[in-house]
C-alpha positions as CSV (number, residue, x, y, z in Angstrom):
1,X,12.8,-9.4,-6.2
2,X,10.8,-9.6,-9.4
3,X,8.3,-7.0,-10.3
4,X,4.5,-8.3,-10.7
5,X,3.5,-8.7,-14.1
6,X,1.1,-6.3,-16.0
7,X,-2.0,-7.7,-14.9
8,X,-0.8,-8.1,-11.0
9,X,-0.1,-4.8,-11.2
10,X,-3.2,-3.5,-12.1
11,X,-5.0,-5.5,-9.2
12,X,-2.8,-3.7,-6.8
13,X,-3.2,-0.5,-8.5
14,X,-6.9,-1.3,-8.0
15,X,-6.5,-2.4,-4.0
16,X,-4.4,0.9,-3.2
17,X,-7.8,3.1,-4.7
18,X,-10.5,0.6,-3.6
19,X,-9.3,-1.4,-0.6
20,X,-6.8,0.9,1.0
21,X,-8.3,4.2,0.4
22,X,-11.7,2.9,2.4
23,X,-9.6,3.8,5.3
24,X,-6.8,5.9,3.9
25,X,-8.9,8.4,1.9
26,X,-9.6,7.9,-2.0
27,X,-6.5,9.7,-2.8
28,X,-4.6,8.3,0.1
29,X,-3.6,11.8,1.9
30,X,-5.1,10.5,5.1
31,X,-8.8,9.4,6.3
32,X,-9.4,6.9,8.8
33,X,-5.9,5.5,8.5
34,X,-2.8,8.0,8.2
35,X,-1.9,9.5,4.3
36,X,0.0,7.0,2.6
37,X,1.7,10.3,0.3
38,X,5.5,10.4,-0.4
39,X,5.8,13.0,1.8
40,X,4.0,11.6,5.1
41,X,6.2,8.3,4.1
42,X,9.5,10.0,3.9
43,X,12.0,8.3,4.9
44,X,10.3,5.5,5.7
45,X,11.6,1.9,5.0
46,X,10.4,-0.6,2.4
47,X,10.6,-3.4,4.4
48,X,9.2,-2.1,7.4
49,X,6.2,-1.0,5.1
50,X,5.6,-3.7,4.4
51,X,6.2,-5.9,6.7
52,X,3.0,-3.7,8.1
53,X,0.7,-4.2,4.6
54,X,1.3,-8.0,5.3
55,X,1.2,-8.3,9.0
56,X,-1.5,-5.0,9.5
57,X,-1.3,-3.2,12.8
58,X,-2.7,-5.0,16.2
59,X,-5.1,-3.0,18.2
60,X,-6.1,-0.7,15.0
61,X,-8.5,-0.8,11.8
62,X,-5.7,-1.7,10.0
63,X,-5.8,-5.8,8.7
64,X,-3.3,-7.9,7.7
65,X,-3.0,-8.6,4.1
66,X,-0.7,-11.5,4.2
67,X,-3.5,-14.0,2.8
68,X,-3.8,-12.0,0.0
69,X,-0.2,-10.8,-1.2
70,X,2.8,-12.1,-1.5
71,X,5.9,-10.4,0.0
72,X,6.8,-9.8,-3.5
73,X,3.4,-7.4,-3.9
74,X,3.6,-5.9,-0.5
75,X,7.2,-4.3,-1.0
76,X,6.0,-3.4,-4.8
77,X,3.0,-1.6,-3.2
78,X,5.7,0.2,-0.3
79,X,8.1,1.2,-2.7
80,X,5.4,2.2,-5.0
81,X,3.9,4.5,-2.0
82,X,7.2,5.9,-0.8
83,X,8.0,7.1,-4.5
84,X,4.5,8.8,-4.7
85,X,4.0,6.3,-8.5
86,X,0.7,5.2,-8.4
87,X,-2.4,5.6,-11.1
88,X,-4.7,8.1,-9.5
89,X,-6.7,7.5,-12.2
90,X,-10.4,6.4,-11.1
């Protein structure tokens, strides 16, 4: 599975601080929605990530993002998360 280009990247990079920490805190350790750190994601499988970024979690705040990423950006985002590289930079 191919990497997103430069500029796809960046729009994630910019979802993960805008969109996802709304509910999982600016710097993602937790808010509305659980901390998406390395550590509180240890262990944790890609896939299964997310499969839960596209499909979001019935029953919760959390919304499926399937009309908005591909597969392709949604496990780029999980493995990004699990590995703790991300641009914290505001």
């Amino acid at each position: 599975m191919a990497a997103p280009d430069a500029a796809r990247r960046a729009e994630l990079e910019g979802l993960l601080r805008n969109d996802c920490g709304a509910c999982h805190g600016g710097r993602l350790h937790g808010g509305l929605g659980p901390a998406l750190t390395p550590a509180a994601l240890a262990g944790r499988d890609p896939a299964a990530l997310a499969a839960t970024i596209l499909a979001g979690r019935p029953g919760t705040p959390m919304p499926p993002w399937r009309g908005l990423l591909s597969e392709e950006d949604a496990r780029w985002l999980a493995e990004r998360l699990i590995m703790g590289e991300r641009n914290d930079a505001p």
